[in-house]
VEXFI-934430 format. One record per residue (C-alpha): residue number from 0; y, z, x. Coordinates in steps of 0.001 Angstrom, whole numbers, plus 500000, padded with zeros to 6 digits. Example, Ala and Ser with C-alpha at 12.3 -4.5 7.8 and 13.67 -1.06 7.14 Angstrom:
! residues 2
i;y;z;x
0;495500;507800;512300
1;498940;507140;513670
This chain:
! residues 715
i;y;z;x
0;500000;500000;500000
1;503346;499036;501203
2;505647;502533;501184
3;508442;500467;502918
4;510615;499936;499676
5;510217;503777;498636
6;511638;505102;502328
7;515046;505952;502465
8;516254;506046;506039
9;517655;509721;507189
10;520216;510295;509831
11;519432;513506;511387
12;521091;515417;513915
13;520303;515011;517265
14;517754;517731;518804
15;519443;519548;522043
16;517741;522683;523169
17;515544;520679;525720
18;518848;519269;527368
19;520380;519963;530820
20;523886;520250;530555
21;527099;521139;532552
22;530168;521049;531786
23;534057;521147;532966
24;535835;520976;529585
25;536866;518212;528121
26;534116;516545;529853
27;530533;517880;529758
28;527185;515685;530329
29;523860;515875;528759
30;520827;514455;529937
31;516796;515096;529762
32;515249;517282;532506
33;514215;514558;534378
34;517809;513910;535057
35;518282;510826;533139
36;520470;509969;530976
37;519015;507796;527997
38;520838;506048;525418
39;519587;508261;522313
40;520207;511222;520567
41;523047;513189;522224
42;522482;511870;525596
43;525592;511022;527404
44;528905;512584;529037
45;531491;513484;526473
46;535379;514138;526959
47;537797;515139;524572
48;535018;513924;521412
49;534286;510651;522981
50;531037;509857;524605
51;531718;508041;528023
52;528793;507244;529188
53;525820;507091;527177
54;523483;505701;529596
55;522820;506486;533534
56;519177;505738;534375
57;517761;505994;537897
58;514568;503794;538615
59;513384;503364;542097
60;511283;499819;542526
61;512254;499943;539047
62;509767;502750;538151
63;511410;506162;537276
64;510659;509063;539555
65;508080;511929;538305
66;510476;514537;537727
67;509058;517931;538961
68;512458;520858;538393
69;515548;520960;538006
70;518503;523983;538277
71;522050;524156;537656
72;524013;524682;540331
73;526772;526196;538934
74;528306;525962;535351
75;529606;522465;536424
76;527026;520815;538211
77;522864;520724;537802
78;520109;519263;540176
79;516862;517146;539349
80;514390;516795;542258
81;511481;514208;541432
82;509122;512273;543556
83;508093;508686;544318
84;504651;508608;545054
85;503797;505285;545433
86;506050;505179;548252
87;505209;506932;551522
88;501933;508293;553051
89;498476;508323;551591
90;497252;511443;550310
91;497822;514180;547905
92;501480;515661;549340
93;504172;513613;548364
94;506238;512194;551108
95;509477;510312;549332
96;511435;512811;547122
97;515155;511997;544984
98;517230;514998;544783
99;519877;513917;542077
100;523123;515788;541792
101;525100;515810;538847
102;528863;517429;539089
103;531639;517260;537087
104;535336;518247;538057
105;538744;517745;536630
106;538281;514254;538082
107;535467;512987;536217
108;532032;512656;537244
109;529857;512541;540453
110;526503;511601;540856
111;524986;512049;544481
112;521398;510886;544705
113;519172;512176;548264
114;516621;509965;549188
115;514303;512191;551670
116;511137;510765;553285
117;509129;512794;555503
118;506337;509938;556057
119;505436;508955;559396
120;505829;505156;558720
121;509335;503295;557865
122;509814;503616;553681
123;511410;500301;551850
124;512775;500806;548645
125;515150;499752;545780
126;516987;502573;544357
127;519465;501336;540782
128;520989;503212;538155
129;521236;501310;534708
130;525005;502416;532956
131;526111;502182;529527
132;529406;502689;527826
133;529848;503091;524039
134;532495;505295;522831
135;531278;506590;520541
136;533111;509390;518662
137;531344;512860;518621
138;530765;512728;514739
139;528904;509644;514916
140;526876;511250;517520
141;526828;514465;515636
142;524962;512417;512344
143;522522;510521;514633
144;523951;507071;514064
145;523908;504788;516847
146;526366;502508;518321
147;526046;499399;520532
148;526558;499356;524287
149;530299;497917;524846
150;530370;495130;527488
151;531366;496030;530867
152;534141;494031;532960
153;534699;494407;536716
154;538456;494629;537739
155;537570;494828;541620
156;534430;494610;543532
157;532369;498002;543615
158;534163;498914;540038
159;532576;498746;536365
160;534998;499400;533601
161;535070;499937;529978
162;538186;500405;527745
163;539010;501075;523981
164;541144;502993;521556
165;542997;503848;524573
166;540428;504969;526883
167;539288;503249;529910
168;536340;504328;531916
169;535610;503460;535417
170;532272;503943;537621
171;532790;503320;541468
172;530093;503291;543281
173;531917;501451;546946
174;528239;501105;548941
175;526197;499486;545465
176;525576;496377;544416
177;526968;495568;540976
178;524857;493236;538570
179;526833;492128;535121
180;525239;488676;534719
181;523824;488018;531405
182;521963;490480;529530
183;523061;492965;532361
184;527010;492604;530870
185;526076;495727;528357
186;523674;497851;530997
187;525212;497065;534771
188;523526;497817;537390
189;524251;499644;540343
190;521855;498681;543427
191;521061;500125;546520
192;518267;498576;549277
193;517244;501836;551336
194;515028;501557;554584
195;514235;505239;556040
196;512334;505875;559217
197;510068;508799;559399
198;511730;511774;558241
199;514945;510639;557590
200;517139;510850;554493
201;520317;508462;553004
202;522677;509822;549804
203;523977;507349;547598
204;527153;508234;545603
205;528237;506696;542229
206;531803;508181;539692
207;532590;508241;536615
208;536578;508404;535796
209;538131;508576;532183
210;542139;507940;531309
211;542558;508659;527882
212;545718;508927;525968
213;544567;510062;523456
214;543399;512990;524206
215;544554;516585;522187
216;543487;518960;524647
217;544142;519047;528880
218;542144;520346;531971
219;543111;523873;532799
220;545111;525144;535765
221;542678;525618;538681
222;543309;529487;539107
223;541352;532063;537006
224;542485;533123;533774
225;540413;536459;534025
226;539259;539333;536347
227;535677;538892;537298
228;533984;542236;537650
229;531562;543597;539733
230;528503;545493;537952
231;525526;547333;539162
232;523300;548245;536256
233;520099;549764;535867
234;518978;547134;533143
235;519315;544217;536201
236;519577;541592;532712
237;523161;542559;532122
238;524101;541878;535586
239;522563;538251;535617
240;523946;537303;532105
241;527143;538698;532660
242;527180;536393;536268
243;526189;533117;534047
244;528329;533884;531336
245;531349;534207;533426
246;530640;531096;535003
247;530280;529210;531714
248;533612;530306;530210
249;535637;529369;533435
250;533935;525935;532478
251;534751;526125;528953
252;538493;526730;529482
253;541029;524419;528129
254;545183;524227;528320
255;547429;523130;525795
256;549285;519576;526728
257;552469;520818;525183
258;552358;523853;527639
259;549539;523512;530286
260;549819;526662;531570
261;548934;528353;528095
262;544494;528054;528537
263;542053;529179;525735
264;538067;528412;525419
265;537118;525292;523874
266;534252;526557;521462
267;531050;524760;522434
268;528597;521689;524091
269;528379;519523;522897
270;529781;519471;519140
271;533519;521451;519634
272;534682;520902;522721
273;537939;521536;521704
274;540642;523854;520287
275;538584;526005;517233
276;540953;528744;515663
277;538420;531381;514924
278;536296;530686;518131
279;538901;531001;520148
280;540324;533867;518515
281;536958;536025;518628
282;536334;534786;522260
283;539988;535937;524045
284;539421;539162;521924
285;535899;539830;523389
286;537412;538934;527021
287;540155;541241;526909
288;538368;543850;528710
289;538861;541400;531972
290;542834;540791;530934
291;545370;539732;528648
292;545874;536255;529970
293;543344;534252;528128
294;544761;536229;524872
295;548027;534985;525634
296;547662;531719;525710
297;545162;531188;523095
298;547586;533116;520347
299;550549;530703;521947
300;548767;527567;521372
301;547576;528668;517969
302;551372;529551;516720
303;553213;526076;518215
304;550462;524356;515596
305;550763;527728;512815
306;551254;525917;509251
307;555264;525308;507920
308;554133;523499;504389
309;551273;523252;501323
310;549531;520308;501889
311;545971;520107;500385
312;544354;517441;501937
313;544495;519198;505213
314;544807;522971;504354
315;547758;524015;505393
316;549957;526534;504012
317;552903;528386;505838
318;551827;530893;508452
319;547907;529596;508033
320;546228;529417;511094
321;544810;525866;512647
322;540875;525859;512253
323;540154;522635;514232
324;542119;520166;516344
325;540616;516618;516795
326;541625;513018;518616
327;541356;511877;515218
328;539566;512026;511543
329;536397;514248;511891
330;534056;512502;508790
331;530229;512910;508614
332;530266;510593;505551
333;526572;512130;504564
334;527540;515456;503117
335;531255;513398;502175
336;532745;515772;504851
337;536333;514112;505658
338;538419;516723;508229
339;541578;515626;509233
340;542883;515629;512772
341;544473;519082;512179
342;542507;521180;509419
343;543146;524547;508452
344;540220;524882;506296
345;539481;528340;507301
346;539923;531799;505522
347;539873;534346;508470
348;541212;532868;511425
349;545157;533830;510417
350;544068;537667;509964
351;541510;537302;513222
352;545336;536031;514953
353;547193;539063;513761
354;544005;540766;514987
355;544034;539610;518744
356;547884;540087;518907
357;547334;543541;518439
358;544389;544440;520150
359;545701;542754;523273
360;548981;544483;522840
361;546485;547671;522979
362;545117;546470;526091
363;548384;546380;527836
364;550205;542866;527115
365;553659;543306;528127
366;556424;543521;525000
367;558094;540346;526803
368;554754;538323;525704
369;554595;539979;522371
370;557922;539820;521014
371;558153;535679;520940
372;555421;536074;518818
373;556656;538247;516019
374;558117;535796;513830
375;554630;534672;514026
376;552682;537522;512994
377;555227;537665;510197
378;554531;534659;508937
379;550880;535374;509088
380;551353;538033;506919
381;553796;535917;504463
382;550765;533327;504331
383;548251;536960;503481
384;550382;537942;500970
385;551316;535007;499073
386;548845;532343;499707
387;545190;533791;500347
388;544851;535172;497021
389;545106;532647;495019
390;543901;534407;491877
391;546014;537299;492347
392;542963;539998;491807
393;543796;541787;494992
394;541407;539858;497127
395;541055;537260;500193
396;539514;534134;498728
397;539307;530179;499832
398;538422;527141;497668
399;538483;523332;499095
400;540667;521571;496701
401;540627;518463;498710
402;537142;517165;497961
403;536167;516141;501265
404;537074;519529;503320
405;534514;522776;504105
406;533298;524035;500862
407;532377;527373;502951
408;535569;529034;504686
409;534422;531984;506699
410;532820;531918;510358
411;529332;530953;507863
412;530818;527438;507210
413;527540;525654;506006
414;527365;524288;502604
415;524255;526851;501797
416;525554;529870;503448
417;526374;532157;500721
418;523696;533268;498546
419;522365;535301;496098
420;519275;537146;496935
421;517187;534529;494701
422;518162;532212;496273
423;520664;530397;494344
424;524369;529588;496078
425;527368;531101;494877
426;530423;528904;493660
427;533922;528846;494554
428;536318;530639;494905
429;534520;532856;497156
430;536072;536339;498642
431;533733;536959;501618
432;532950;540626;502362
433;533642;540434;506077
434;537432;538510;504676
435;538399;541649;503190
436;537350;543904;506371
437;539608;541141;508643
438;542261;541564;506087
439;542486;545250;506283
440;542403;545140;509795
441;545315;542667;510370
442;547573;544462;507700
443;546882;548019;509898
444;547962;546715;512770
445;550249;544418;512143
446;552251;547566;510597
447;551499;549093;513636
448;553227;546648;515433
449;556112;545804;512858
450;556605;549792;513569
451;556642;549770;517470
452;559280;546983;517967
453;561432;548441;514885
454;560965;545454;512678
455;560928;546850;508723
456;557574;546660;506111
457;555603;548696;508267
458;554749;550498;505093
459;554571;547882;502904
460;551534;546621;504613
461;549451;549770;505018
462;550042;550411;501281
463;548637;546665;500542
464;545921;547690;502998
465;544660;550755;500246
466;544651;548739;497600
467;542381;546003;498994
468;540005;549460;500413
469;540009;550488;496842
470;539583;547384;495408
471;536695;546505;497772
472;535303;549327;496764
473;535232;549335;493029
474;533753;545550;493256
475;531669;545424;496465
476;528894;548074;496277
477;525657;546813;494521
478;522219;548298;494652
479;519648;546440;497582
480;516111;547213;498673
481;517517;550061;501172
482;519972;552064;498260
483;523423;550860;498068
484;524758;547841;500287
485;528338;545865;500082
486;527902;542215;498758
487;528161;539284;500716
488;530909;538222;498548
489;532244;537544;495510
490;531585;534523;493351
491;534144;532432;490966
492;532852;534252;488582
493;533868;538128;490177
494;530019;538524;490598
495;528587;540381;493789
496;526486;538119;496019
497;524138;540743;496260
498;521982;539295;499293
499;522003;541261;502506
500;523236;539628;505476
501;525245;540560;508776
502;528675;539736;507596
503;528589;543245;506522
504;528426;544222;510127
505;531840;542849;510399
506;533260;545554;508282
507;532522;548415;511245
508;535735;549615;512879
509;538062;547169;510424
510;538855;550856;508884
511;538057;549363;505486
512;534726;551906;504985
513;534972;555587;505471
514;532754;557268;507514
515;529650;557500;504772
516;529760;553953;503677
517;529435;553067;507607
518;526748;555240;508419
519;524845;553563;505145
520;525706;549769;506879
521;524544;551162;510361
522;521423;552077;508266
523;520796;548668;506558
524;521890;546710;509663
525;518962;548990;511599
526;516153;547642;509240
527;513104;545582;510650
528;514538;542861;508385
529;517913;543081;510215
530;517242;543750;513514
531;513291;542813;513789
532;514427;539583;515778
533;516119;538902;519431
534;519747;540142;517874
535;520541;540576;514256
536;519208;538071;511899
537;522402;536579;509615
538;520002;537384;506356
539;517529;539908;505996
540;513673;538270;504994
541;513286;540157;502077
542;516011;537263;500739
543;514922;534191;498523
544;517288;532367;501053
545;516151;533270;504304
546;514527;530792;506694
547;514419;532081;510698
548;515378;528132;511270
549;518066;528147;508474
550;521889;527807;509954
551;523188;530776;508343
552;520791;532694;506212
553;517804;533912;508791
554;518923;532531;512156
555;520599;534904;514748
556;523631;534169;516392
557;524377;535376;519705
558;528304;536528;518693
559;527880;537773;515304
560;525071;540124;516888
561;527954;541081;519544
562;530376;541950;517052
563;528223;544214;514957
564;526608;546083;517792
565;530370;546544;519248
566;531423;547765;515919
567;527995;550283;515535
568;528799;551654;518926
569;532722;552201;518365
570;531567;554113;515123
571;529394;556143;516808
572;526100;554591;515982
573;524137;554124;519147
574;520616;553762;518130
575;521181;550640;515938
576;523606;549602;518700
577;521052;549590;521594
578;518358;547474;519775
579;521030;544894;519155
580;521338;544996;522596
581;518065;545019;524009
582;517240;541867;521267
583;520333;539913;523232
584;519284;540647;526671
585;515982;539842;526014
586;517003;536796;524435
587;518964;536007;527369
588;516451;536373;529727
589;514322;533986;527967
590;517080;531482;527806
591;518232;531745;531791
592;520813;534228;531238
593;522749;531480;529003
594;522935;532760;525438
595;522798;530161;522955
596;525032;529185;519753
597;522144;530614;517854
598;518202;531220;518072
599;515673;531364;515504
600;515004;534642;513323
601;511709;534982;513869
602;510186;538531;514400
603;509712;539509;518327
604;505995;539220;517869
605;505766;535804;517087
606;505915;534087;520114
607;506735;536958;522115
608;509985;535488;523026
609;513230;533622;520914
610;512389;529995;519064
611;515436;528020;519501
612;517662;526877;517759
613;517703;522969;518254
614;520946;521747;517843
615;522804;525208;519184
616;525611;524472;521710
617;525185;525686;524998
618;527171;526805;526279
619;529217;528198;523577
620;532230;530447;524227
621;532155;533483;521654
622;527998;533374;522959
623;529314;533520;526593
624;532133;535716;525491
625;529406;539049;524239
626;528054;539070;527750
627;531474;540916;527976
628;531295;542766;524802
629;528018;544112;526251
630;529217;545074;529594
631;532348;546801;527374
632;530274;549015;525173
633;528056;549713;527990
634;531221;551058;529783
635;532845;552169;526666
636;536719;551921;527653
637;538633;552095;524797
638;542532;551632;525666
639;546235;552326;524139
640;548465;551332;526366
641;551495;551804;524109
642;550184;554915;523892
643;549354;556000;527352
644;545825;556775;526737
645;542242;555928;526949
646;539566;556686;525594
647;535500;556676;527175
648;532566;556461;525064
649;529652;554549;526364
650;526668;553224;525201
651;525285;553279;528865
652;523144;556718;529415
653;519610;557715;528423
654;518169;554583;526973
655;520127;551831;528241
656;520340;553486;531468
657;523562;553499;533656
658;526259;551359;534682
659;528917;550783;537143
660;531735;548224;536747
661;534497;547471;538951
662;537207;545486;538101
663;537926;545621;534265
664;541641;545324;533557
665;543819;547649;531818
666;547797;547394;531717
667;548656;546108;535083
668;545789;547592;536738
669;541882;547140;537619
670;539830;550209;536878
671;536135;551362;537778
672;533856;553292;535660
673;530604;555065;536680
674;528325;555716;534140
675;525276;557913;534696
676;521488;558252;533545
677;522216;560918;531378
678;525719;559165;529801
679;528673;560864;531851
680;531391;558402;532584
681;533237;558618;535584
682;536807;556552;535346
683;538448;555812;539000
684;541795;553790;539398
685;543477;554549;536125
686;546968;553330;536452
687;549361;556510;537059
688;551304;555499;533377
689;547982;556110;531636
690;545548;559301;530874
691;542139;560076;529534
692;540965;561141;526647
693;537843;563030;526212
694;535621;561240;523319
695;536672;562214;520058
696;534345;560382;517779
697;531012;561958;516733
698;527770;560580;516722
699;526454;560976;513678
700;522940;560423;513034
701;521510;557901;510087
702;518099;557905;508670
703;515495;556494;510211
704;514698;552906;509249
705;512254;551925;506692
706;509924;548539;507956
707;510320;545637;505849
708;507226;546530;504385
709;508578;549751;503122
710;508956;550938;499364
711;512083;549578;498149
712;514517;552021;497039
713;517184;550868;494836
714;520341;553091;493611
């Protein structure tokens, strides 16, 4: 029978998690472990969303080397070592190996290939490279289409070139042959005839340079944006993630080309390299243990593009925050997604601003930095007060009215994300949980800060701040499997979204719970069906909607995990806390010390280490980013500059075991903190304007746990 009529063909996502990548944002390469780059899938090297290069295969005799490992380097280069075994001696070692070398700069990209023979007769080979050029835009990659190879011209011998939409790209390669005849006008070739004698080596050299002017975002200044501490640790995994971490966020760094000197963290590989509100936002405010700087410039950037009108079709409103800036119409045309260069389709990111202006005031950014922004933060909250609740019942909701933007507004942006616990999704308007926690939080301390540089409604906002608390409160609270939980959200309708998920995690140390209601989340967020995977699943199993594999409901990502286990050791909470922790380090170690978007919410006995998530980015910055909120919880510093004070609690001690740090910044200074086996912290280099505080929260203690398996217990 002939099925060929009744298949409808799907574009599907490209698969990454097997991919070697590096990166130097814009520009980041993918490839297969082999080292070769293959036109399909998400193969190719990117900058600023267009794919430059989607092909860069090296044959030798026109057979392709048997790959045998490959290693990054550093964040910005990798290297693939394979073997030629037809060449060379007889006999079972091989004698003819490839080292291949893949770096990328601020100039483009280099490729150095190392021929080695250690054969005792002369080795004759042909070494090429096949290239291909399509320019493709990232959201055509992103939906698995596929677009045809653009021809190739050659503007000067030893050059290749390909130009459109105004970017060119060039590959030099001064010592290669260069074929373009015929067929060869879409694929060039780049040829090199190598003769070794016994044990002797040759390294041929090919790059890839990209002028675009089109481009939205700009390489980075070449000095660091952050301090880069020094930690000994008993638990040797925080050490090693913290290292590769570090290393992938320098990468991920990005300037402004209206002020190059202001940098913030593109959000991820391949899919958002680029300027992401909320991304951004959570990743300077998880780096400002290591200094202000990145903070600075990310809430700069963010303000020059902060919303002045109402215009539907792209989501702005005055004082919104920007969600995503792109070269250019972002449209995956099979869910009839259709963003606009600019969008500000997101709920939380103008709260999460107001959020990181103040906590990095906190950490000691000078008044000179904060005061430009001001006017800022006051517009911020003109757009909270008069914009984000559109219904006017006292709450923080989003709705796309455009037809073609996200229909899902919080940091869970997938069209299935919010759900009832049967299953079924909730309809818009939707007032996430987490919303009104970030909502709280920004009108706290932006009153704080209204009050410290004598600007008036101070009060005003910390009275609007109780009445969303007491409205959260009277709509929020429903009964779950493990007694009373907060909803998910709202619905259109005003109904709880009574599924349990870790957006409630969010709502730790926003002040919007008192100290009952956050012992009872530390309790629910402590379940096997939490916290049974590597980190804290985004929807407990005993929900209709989970799936381990699903996006947003069963999956664990590595910075929502961060964030709760921050907020469960700020409130005192340690157990819960350290098996957050231990599920993220032991992811981390399974995945080389570089965290993942996401992973797969499978339970820790399944395959006895994470499944992963095949189309995560990685690196991604808020994943980089909670190596530091690990090493900060560990340490437990807890600063008020304004105030002169800080404050030591750590998580490091019995169970985690102890911790030394060197070189975290707060105020104008760098300070160390000792932590021992049993928990006593040791602080060394405090700045003279500054003093410490003993710890003043308690620990309180929460029931233990019940399995998933466990009676239910509902009211």
């Amino acid at each position: 029978m002939n099925l060929e009529p009744y298949v409808t063909a799907r574009h599907l996502q490209p698969l990454l998690h097997d991919l070697v990548g590096v990166a130097f944002a814009p520009t980041s390469a993918l490839g297969d472990p082999a080292g070769q780059i293959r036109s399909r899938g998400v193969q190719g090297v990117f900058h600023a969303d267009t794919r430059v290069l989607s092909r860069a295969e090296l044959l030798v005799d026109d057979q392709e080397p048997e790959t045998i490992g490959h290693a990054p380097v550093d964040a910005h280069a990798a290297r693939f070592v394979g073997l030629a075994r037809w060449l060379g001696d007889p006999g079972a070692d091989p004698t003819v190996r490839l080292d291949r070398t893949r770096r990328l700069d601020r100039h483009g990209l280099t490729e150095e290939i190392q021929v080695v023979s250690t054969a005792a007769e002369p080795v004759t080979a042909t070494v090429t490279v096949d290239l291909g050029c399509d320019l493709a835009p990232i959201e055509q990659v992103k939906t698995g289409f596929t677009s045809p190879p653009l021809p190739a011209r050659t503007p000067e011998p030893g050059r290749v070139s390909w130009a459109a939409g105004g970017t060119t790209v060039t590959v030099t390669a001064a010592d290669a042959a260069l074929d373009l005849a015929g067929d060869r006008s879409t694929a060039p070739r780049l040829t090199w005839p190598v003769t070794l004698g016994p044990r002797q080596s040759v390294t041929l050299r090919w790059r890839l340079a990209v002028t675009d002017t089109s481009a939205v975002v700009a390489y980075p200044p070449a000095e660091p944006t952050w301090a880069r501490p020094q930690v000994q640790a008993d638990d040797r995994r925080l050490g090693r993630l913290l290292h590769r971490a570090l290393d992938d966020l320098h990468a991920l760094r990005l300037a402004d080309p209206q002020a190059p000197g202001d940098v913030f963290l593109a959000a991820g590989v391949p899919w958002f390299l680029t300027l992401f509100g909320r991304d951004s936002l959570w990743a300077a405010r998880m780096l400002l243990p290591l200094g202000t700087d990145l903070a600075a410039g990310t809430l700069r950037v963010l303000a020059r593009r902060q919303g002045r009108h109402t215009d539907p079709a792209t989501g702005e409103q005055p004082g919104k925050i920007l969600h995503e800036l792109r070269r250019g119409e972002f449209s995956l045309p099979a869910n009839g997604l259709r963003l606009p260069p600019a969008y500000y389709g997101t709920v939380d990111a103008t709260m999460l601003w107001v959020n990181l202006l103040h906590d990095a005031w906190r950490w000691g950014l000078h008044a000179e930095q904060v005061e430009p922004l001001l006017p800022h933060l006051e517009a911020a909250l003109g757009w909270l007060g008069e914009h984000a609740d559109a219904d006017g019942d006292g709450l923080v909701e989003y709705l796309d009215t455009s037809g073609h933007g996200l229909s899902n507004q919080g940091w869970k942006d997938s069209g299935d994300a919010v759900r009832f616990r049967d299953g079924s999704l909730a309809g818009g308007p939707i007032a996430l949980a987490e919303v009104q926690g970030y909502a709280y939080e920004a009108a706290v301390n932006a009153a704080a800060l209204l009050d410290a540089f004598d600007r008036p409604d101070g009060d005003r906002w910390r009275e609007w701040a109780g009445r969303l608390a007491a409205r959260f409160r009277a709509a929020y609270w429903v009964d779950g499997p493990y007694g009373p939980q907060p909803a998910l959200a709202l619905d259109r309708d005003k109904r709880p979204v009574d599924s349990l998920t870790s957006n409630i995690g969010h709502l730790l140390g926003t002040g919007l719970l008192d100290d009952d209601e956050q012992a009872q989340v530390a309790r629910l967020l402590g379940t096997d069906t939490m916290s049974g995977a590597y980190g804290l699943r985004t929807m407990s199993t005993l929900d209709a909607g989970f799936s381990p594999l699903s996006y947003h409901c069963g999956s664990v990502w590595t910075h929502d995990t961060a964030i709760v286990l921050t907020g469960l050791a700020r409130a005192g909470f340690p157990e819960p806390a350290l098996r957050l922790t231990d599920g993220l380090l032991a992811a981390a170690e399974a995945f080389d010390y570089q965290l993942p978007e996401l992973h797969g919410g499978d339970d820790r006995s399944t395959l006895g280490r994470p499944v992963p998530y095949p189309a995560a980015c990685r690196p991604q910055a808020w994943s980089a980013a909670a190596a530091v909120s690990l090493l900060h919880v560990a340490a437990g510093v807890y600063p008020d500059v304004p105030a002169g004070t800080v404050r030591v609690a750590p998580l490091a001690g019995p169970q985690l075991g102890a911790v030394s740090v060197t070189g975290l910044r707060v105020g104008d200074g760098e300070i160390a903190v000792d932590v021992d086996a049993s928990g006593h912290a040791t602080v060394t280099d405090l700045p003279g304007n500054l003093r410490l505080l003993t710890p003043t929260i308690p620990t309180p203690t929460i029931p233990t746990p019940r399995s998933a398996t466990a009676e239910r217990v509902v009211g």
